[in-house]
MDTraj code that builds the backbone (N, CA, C; nanometers):
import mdtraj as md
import numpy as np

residues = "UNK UNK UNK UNK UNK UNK UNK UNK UNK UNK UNK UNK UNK UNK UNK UNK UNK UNK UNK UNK UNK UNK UNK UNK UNK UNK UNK UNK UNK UNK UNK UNK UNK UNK UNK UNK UNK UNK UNK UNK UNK UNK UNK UNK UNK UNK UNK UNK UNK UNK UNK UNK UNK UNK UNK UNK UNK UNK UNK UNK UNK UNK UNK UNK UNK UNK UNK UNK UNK UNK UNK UNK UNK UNK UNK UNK UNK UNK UNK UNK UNK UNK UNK UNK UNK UNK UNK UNK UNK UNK UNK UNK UNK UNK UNK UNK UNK UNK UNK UNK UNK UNK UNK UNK UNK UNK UNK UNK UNK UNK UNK UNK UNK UNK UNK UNK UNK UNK UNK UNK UNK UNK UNK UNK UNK UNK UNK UNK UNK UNK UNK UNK UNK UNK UNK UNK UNK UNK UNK UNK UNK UNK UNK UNK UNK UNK UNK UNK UNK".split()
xyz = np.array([
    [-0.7689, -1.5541, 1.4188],
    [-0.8616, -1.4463, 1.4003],
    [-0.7863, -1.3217, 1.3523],
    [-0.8669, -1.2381, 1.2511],
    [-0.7953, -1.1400, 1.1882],
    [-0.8550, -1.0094, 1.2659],
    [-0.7617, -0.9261, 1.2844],
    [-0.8031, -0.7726, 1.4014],
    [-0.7596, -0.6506, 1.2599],
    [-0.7930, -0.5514, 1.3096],
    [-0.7568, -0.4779, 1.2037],
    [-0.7636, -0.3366, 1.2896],
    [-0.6460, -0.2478, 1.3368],
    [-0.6732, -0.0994, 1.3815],
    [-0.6441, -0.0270, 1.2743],
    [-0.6712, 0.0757, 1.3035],
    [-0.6343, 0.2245, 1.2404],
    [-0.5414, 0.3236, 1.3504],
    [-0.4616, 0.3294, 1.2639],
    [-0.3467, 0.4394, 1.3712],
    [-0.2739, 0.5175, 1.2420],
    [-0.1585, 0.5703, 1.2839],
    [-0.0900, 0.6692, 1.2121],
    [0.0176, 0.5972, 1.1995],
    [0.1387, 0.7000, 1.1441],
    [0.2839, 0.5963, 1.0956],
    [0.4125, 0.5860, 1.2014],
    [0.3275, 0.5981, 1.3728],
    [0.4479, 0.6216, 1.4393],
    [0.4096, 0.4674, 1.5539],
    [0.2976, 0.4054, 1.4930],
    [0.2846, 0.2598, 1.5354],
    [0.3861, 0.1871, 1.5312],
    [0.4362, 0.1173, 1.6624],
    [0.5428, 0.0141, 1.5939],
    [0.5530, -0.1012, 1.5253],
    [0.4053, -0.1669, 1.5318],
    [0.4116, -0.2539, 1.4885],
    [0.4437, -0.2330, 1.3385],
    [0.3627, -0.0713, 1.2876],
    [0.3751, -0.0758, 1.1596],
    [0.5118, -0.0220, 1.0832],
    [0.5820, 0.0274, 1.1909],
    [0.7011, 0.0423, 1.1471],
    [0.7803, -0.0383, 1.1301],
    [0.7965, -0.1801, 1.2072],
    [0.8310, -0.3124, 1.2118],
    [0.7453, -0.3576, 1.0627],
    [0.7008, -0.3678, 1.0316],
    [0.6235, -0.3999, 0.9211],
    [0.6750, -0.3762, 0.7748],
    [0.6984, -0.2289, 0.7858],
    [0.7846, -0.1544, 0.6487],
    [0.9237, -0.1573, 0.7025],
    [0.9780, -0.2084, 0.7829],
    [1.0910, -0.2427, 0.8036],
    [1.1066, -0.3808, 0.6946],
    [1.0405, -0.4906, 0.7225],
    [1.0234, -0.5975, 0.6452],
    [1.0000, -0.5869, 0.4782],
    [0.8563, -0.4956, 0.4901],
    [0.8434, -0.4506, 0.3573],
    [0.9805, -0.3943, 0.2589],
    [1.0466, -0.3503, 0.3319],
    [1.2018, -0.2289, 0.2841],
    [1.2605, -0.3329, 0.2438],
    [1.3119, -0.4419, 0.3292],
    [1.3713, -0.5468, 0.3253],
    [1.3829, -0.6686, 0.1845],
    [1.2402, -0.6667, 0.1292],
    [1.1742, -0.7167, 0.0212],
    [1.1945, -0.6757, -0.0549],
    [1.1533, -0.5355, -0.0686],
    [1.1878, -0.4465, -0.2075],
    [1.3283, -0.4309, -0.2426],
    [1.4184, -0.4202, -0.1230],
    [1.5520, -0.4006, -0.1774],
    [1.5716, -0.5463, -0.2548],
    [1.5370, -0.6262, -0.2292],
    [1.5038, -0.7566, -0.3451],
    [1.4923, -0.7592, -0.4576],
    [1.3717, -0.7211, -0.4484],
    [1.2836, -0.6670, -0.5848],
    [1.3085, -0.5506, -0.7018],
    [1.3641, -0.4909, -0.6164],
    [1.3666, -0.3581, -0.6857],
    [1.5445, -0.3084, -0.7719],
    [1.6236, -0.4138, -0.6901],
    [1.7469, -0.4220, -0.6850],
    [1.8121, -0.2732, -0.6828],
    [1.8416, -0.2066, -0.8434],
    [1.9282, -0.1258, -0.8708],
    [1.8249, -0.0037, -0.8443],
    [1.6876, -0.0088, -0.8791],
    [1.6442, 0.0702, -0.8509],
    [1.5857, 0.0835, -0.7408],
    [1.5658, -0.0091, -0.6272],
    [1.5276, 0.0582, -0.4857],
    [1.5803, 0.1932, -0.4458],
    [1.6418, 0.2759, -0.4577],
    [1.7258, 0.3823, -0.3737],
    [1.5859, 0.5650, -0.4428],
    [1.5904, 0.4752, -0.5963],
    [1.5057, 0.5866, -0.6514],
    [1.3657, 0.5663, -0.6157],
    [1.3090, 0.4653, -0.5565],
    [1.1716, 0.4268, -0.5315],
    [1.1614, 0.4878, -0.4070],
    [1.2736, 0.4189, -0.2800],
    [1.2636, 0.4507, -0.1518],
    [1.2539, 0.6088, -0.0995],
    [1.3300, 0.7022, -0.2199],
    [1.2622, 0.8314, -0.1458],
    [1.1370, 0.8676, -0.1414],
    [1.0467, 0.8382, -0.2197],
    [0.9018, 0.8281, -0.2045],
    [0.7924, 0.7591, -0.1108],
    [0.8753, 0.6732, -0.0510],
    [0.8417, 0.6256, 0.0636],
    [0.8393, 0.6176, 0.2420],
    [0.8664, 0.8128, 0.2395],
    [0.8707, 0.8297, 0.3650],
    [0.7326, 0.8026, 0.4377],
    [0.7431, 0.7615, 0.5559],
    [0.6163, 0.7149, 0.6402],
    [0.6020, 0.8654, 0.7718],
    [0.6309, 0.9203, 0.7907],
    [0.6791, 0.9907, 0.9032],
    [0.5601, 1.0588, 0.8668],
    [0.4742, 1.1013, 0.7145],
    [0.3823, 1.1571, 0.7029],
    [0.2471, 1.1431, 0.7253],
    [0.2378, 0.9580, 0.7211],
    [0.1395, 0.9161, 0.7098],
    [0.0521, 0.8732, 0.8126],
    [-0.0797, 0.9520, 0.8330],
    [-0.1780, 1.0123, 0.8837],
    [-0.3176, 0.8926, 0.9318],
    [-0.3151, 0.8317, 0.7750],
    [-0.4223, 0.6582, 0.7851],
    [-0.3732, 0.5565, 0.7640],
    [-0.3099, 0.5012, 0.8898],
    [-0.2472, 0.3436, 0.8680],
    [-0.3427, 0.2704, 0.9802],
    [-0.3560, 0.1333, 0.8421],
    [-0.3917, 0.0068, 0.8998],
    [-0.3152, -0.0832, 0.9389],
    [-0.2807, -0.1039, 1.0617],
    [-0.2419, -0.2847, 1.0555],
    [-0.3208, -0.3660, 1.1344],
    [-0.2975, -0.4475, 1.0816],
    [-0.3800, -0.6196, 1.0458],
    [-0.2702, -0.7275, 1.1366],
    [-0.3771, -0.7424, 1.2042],
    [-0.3239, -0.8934, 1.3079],
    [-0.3487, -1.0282, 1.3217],
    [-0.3162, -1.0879, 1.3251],
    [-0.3410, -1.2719, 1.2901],
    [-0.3476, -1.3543, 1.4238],
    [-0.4091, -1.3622, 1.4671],
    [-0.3876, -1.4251, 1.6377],
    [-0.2729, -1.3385, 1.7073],
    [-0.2944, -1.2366, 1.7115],
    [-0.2273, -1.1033, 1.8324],
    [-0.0968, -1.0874, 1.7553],
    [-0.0929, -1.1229, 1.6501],
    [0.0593, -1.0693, 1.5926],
    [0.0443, -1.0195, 1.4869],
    [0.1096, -0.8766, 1.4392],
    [0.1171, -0.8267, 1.3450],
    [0.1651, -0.8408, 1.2493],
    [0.0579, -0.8944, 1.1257],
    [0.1157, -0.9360, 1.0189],
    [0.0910, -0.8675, 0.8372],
    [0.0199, -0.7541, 0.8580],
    [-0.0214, -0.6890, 0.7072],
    [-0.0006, -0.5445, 0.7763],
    [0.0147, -0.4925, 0.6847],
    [-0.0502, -0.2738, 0.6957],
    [-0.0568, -0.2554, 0.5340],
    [-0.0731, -0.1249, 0.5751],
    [-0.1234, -0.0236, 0.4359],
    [-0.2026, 0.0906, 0.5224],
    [-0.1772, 0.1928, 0.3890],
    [-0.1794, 0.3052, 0.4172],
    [-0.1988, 0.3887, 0.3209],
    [-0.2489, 0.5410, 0.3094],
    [-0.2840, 0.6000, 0.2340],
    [-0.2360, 0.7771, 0.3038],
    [-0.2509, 0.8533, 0.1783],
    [-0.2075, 1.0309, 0.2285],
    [-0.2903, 1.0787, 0.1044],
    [-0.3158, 1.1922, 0.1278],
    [-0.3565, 1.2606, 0.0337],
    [-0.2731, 1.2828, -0.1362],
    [-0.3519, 1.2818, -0.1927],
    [-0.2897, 1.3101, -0.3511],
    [-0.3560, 1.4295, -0.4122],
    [-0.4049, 1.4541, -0.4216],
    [-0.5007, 1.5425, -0.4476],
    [-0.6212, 1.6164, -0.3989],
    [-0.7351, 1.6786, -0.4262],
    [-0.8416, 1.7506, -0.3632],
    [-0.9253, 1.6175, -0.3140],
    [-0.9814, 1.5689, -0.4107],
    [-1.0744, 1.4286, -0.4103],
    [-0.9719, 1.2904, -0.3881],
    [-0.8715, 1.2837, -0.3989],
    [-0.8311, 1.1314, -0.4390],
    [-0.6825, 1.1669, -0.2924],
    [-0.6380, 0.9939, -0.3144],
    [-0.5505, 0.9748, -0.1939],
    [-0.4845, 0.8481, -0.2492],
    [-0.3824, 0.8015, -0.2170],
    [-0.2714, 0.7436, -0.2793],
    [-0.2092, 0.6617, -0.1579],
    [-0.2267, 0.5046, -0.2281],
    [-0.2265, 0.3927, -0.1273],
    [-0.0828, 0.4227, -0.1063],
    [-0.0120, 0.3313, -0.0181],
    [0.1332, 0.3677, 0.0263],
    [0.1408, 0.2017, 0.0933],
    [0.2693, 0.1573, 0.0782],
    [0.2861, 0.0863, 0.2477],
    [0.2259, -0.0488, 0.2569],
    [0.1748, -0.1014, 0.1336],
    [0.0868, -0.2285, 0.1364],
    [0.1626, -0.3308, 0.2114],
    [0.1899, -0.4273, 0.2867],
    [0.2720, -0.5625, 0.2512],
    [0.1457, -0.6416, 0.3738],
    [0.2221, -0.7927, 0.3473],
    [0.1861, -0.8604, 0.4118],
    [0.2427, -0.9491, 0.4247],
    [0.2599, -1.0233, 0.5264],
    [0.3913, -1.1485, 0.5809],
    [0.4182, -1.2653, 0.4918],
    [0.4339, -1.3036, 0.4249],
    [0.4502, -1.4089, 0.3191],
    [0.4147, -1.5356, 0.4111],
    [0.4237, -1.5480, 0.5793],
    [0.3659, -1.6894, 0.5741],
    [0.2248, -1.7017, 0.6259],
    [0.1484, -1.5211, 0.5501],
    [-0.0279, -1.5322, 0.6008],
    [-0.0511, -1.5184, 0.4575],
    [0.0018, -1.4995, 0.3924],
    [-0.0508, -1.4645, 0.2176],
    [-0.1406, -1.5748, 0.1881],
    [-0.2373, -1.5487, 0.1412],
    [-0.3233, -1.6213, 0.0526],
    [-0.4805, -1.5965, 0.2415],
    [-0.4098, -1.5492, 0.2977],
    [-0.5435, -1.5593, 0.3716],
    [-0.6823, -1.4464, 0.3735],
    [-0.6477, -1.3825, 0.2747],
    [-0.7072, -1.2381, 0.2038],
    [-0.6838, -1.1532, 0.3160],
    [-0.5844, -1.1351, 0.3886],
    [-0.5760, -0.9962, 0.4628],
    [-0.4909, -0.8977, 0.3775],
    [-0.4299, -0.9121, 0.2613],
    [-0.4346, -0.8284, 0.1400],
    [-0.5075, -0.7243, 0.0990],
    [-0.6121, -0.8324, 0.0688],
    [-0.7714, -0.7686, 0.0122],
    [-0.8340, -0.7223, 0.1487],
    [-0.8176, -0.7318, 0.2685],
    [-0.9520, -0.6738, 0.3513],
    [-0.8670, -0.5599, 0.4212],
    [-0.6952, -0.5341, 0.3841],
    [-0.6765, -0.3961, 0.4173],
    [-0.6644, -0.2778, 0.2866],
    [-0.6712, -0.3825, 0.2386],
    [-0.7526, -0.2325, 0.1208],
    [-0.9169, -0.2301, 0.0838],
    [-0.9359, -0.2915, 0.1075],
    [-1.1032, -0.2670, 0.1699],
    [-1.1426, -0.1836, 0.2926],
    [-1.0394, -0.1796, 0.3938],
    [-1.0911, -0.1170, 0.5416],
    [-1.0062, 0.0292, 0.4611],
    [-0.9013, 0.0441, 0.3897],
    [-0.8664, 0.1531, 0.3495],
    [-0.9550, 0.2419, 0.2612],
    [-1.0168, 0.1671, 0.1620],
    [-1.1132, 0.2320, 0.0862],
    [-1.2016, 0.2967, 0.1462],
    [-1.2268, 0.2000, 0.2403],
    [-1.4266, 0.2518, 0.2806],
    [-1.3521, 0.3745, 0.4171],
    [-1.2563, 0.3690, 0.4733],
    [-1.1736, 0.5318, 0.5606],
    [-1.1420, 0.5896, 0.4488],
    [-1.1315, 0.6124, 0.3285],
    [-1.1017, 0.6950, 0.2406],
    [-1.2203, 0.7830, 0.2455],
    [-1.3561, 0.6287, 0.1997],
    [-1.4572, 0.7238, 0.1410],
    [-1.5526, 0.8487, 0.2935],
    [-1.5471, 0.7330, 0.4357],
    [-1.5607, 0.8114, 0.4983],
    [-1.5147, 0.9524, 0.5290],
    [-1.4322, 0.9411, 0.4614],
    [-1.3396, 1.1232, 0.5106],
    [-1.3937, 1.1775, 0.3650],
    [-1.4539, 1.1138, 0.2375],
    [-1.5327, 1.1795, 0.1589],
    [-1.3950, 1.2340, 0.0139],
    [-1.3357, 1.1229, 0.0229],
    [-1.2520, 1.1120, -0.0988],
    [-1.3162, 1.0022, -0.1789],
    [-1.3168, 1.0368, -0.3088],
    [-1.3156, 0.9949, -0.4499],
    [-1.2706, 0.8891, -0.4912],
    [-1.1686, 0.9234, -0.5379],
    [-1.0505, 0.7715, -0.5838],
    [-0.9507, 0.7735, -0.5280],
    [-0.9001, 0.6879, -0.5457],
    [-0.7745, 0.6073, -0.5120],
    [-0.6514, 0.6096, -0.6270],
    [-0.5436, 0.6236, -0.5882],
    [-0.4212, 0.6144, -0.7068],
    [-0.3358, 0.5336, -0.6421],
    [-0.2445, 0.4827, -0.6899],
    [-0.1154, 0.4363, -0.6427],
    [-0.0278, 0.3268, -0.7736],
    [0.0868, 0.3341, -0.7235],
    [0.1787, 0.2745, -0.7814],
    [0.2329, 0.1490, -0.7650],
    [0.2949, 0.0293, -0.8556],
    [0.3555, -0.0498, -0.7882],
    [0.4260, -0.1055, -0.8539],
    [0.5413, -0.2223, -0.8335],
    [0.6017, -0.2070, -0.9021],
    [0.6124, -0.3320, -1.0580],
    [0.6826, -0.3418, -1.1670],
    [0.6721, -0.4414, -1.2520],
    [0.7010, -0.5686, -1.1643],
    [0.8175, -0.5742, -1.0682],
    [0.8279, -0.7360, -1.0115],
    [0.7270, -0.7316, -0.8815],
    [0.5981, -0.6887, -0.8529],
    [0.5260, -0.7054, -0.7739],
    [0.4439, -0.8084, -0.8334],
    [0.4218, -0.8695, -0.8865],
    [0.2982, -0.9739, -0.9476],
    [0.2005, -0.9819, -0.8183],
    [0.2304, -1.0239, -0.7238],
    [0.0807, -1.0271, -0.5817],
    [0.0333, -0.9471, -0.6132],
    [0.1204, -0.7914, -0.5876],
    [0.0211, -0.6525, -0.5776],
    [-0.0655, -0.6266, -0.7346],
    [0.0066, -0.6525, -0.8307],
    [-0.0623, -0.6318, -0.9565],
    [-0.1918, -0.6745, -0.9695],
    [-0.1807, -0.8375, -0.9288],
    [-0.2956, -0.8920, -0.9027],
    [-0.4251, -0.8829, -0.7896],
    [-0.3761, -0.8667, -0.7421],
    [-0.4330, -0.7788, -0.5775],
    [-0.5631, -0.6959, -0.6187],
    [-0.4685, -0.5985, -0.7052],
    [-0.5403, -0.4572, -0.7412],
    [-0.6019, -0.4478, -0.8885],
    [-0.5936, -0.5554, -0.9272],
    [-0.6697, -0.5721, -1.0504],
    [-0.8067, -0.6397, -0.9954],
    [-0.7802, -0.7125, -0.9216],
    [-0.8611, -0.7956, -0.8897],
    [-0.9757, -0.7193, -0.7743],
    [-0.9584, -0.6078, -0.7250],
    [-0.9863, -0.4885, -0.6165],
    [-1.0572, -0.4007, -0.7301],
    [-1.0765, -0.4105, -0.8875],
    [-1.1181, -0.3202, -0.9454],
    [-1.0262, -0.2140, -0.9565],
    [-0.9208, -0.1802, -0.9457],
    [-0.8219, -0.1048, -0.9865],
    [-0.7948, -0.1103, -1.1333],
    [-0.7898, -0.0124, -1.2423],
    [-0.7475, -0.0154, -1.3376],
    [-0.5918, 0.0764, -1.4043],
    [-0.5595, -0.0170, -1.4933],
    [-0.4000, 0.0789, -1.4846],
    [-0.4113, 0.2065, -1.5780],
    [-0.3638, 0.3398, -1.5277],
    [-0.3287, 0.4147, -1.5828],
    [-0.2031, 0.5103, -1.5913],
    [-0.1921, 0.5752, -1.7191],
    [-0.0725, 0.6375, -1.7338],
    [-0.0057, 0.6587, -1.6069],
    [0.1386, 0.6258, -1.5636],
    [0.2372, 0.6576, -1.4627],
    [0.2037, 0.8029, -1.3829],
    [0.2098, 0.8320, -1.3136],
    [0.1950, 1.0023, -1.2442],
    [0.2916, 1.0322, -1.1346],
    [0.2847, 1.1652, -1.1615],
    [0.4063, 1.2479, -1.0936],
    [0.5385, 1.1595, -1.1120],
    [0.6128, 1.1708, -0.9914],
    [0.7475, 1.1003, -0.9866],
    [0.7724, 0.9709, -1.0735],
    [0.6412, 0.9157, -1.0949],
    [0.6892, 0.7897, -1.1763],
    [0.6608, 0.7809, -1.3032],
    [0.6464, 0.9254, -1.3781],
    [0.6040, 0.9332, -1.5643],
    [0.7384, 0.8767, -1.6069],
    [0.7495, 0.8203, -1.6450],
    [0.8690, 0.7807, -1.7748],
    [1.0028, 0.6549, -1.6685],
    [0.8980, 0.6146, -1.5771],
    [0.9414, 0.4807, -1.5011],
    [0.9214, 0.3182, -1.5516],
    [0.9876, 0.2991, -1.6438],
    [0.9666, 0.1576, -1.7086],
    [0.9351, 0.0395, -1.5914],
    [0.9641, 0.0760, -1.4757],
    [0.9483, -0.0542, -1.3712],
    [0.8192, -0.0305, -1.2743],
    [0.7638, 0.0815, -1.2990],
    [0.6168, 0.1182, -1.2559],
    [0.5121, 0.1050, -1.3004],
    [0.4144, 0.0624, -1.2314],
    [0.2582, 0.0492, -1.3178],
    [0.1601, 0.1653, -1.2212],
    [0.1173, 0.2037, -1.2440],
    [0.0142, 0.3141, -1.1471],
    [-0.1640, 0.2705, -1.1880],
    [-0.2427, 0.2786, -1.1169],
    [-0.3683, 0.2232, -1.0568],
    [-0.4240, 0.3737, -1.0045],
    [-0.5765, 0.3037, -1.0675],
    [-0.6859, 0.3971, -0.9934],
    [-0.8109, 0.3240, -0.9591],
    [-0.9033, 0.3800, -0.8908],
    [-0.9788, 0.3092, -0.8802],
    [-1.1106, 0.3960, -0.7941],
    [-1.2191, 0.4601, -0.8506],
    [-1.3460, 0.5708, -0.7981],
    [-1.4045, 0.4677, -0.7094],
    [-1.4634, 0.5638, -0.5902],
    [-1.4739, 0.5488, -0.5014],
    [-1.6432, 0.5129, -0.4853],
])
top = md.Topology()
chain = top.add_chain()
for i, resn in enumerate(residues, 1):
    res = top.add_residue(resn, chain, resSeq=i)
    for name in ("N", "CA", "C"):
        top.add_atom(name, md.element.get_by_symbol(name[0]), res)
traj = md.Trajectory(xyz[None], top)
């Protein structure tokens, strides 16, 4: 059975979580993890989900403000041995619809060229890609996403 809370970024489970997530990307990201990872402080973040699988924590995501109207996903992952069970898709669904409750707009976020899950994820979520923003204009290994609310 899938559980799903809402807490902030000083949860442990979800810090255990982007511990893992960190872990991945330094994978992924190789030479450039170090320039990605400063953008990824959590200490700020205000709306975190994590997602549980029979009492164990296995997905989060998260979002902060970006703007007046819009807010900027953060923090996605999910355990590679629950993938494919759509708790992907239903924490950015429980993220959207706490977005729109607090009466934000759209959605932005970034991710990266060797993410293929997330690309697909968020294409597939109705996300469409647009020009790179802020920190990541003129980032060849970034794709950036939006998506109205």
């Amino acid at each position: 059975m899938i559980k799903f809370i809402k807490t902030d970024s000083v949860n442990a489970d979800f810090i255990q979580l982007v511990k893992l997530l960190d872990d991945d990307l330094k994978i992924r990201d190789g030479e450039d993890h170090d320039f990605y990872n400063q953008f990824n402080n959590i200490e700020i973040l205000k709306h975190v989900i994590v997602a549980y699988y029979n009492e164990k924590p296995v997905g989060c995501g998260a979002f902060k403000k970006f703007e007046k109207e819009a807010v900027e996903i953060k923090r996605m992952f999910v355990l590679p041995e629950v993938r494919g069970k759509q708790i992907g898709t239903k924490i950015l669904i429980a993220l959207e619809e706490w977005a729109q409750e607090i009466c934000y707009k759209q959605i932005v976020l970034e991710t990266g060229v060797n993410m293929p899950e997330a690309i697909g994820l968020y294409s597939k979520m109705g996300y469409k890609s647009i020009p790179n923003y802020g920190q990541y204009k003129n980032v060849p290994t970034s794709i950036c996403f939006k998506k109205m609310l």
